[in-house]
C-alpha positions as CSV (number, residue, x, y, z in Angstrom):
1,X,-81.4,88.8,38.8
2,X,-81.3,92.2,37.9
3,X,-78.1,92.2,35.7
4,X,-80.6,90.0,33.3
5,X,-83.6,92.3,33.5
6,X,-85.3,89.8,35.8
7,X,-87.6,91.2,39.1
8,X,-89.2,88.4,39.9
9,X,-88.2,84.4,40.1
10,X,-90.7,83.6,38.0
11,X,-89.4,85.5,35.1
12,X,-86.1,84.2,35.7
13,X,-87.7,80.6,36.6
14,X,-89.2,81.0,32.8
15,X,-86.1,81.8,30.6
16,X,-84.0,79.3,32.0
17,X,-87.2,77.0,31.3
18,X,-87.8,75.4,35.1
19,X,-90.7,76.2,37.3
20,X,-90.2,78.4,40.3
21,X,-89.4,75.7,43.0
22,X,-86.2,75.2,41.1
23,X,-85.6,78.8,41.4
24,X,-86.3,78.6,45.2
25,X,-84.5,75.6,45.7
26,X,-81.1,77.4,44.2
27,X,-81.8,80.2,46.0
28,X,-81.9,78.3,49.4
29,X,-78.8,76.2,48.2
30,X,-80.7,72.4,47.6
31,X,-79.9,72.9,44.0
32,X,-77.3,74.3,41.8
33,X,-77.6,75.6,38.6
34,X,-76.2,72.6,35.6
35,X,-73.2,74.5,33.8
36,X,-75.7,75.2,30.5
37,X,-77.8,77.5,32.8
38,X,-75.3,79.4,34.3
39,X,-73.5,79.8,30.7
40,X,-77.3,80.6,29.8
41,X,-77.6,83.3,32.3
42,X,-73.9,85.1,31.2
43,X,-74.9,84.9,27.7
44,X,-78.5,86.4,28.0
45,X,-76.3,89.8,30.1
46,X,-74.1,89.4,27.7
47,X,-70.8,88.2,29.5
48,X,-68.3,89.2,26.4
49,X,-70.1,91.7,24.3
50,X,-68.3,90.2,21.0
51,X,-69.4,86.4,21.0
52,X,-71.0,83.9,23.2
53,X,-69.4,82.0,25.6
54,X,-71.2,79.2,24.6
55,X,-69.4,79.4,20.9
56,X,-66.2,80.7,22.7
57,X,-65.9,77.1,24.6
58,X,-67.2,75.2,21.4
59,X,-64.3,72.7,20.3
60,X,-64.1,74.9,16.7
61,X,-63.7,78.3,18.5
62,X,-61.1,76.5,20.8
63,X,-58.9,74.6,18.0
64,X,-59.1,77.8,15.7
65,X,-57.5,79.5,18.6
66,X,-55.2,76.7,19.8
67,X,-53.7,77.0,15.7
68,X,-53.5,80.3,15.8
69,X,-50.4,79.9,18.1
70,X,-49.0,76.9,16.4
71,X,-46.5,76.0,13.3
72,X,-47.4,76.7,9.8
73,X,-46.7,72.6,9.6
74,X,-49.2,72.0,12.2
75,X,-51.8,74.5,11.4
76,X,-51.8,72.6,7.9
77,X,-52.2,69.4,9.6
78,X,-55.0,70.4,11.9
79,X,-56.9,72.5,10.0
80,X,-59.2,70.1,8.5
81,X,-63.2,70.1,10.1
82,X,-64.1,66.3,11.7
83,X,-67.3,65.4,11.8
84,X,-70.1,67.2,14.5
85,X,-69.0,63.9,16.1
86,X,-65.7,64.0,16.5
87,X,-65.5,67.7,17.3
88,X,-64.1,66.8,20.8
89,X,-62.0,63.8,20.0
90,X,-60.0,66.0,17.6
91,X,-59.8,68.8,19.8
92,X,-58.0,66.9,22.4
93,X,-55.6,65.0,19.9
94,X,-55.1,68.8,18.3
95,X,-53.6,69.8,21.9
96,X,-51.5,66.8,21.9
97,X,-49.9,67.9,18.8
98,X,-49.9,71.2,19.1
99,X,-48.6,71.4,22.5
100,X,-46.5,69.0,22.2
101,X,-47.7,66.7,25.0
102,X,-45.5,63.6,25.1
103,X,-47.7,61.2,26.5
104,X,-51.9,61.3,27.0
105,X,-51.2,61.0,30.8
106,X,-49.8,65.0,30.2
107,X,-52.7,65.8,27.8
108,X,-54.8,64.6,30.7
109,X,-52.8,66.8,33.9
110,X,-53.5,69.3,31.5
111,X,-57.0,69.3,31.0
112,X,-57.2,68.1,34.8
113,X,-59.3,64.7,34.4
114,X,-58.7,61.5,34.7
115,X,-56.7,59.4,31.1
116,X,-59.5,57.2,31.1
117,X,-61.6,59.9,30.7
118,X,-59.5,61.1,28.5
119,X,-59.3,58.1,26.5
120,X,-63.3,57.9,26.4
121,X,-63.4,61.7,24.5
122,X,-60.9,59.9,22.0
123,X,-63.3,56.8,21.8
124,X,-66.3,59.3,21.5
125,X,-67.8,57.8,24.4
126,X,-67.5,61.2,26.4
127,X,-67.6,65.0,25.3
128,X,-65.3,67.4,26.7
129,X,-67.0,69.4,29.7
130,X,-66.9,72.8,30.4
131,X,-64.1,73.1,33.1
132,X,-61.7,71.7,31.1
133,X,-62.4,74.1,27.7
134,X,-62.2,77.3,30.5
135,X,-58.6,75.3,31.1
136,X,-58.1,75.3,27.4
137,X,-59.6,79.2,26.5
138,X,-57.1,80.3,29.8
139,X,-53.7,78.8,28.2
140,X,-54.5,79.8,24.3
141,X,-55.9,83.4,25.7
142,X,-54.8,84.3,29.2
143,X,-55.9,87.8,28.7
144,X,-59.7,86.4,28.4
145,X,-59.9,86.5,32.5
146,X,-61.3,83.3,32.9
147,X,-60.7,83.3,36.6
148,X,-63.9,85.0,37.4
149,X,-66.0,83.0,34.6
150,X,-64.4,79.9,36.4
151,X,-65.9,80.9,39.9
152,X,-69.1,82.0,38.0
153,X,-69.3,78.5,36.3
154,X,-68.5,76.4,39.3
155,X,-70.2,78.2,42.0
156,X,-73.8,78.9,42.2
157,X,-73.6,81.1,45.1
158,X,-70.8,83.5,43.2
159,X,-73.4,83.4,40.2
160,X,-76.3,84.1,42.1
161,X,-74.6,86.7,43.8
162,X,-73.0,88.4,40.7
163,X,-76.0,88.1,38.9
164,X,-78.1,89.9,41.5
165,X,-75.2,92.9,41.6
């Protein structure tokens, strides 16, 4: 891990807070890393020297950017903060608008899950995960280059890889 500063497993093992079995059991592909280490493990390099990618997929960082590219009418509309709560529900309801979705089955292509799942986010049931906010940072900021951070997200064996280069 020596883009983090890391020799040894155990070092790694102990800032991503698991013991070194975990770390061997990555390592020999039984386990993957869960998407909050791997955007752990990018943010400790840092991945984007300006913010976080953890507040870069947060649902305020992605509406703030999503209005930037929409009407005065409905950046007036949208720019109201919902509760911690409903962060996600508005987020997705925001691209509806915004986007101009005609129907949630579209607001649901787009984000590429399922409506009810969809519909669950809406019903606060469900928070938005982290493949579909890459989906949203790629369309409101294409020149981000999430294709890479989407391999390094969704494949262990890319992170491990680019994290050893």
């Amino acid at each position: 891990m020596s883009r983090l500063g890391y020799t040894h497993d155990a070092a790694f093992a102990a800032f991503l807070d698991v013991d070194r079995t975990a770390i061997y059991a990555i390592r020999s592909g039984k386990s993957s890393l869960s998407a909050n280490q791997r955007i752990k493990a990018l943010d400790g390099i840092p991945y984007f020297p300006d913010t976080s990618i953890q507040n870069l997929l947060s649902s305020p960082s992605l509406k703030q950017r999503l209005l930037e590219r929409a009407s005065p009418k409905l950046q007036s509309r949208w720019s109201a903060e919902p509760s911690k709560e409903g962060q996600d529900a508005d987020l997705v309801m925001a691209i509806k608008s915004i986007l101009e979705f005609s129907s949630h089955e579209r607001v649901a292509q787009f984000l590429g899950m399922t409506h009810s799942g969809v519909s669950r986010i809406w019903n606060r049931e469900r928070s938005l995960g982290i493949l579909p906010r890459l989906r949203i940072l790629n369309h409101v900021d294409e020149s981000m280059g999430t294709g890479q951070l989407y391999e390094l997200l969704t494949n262990t064996r890319a992170m491990l890889r680019w994290l050893s280069a």
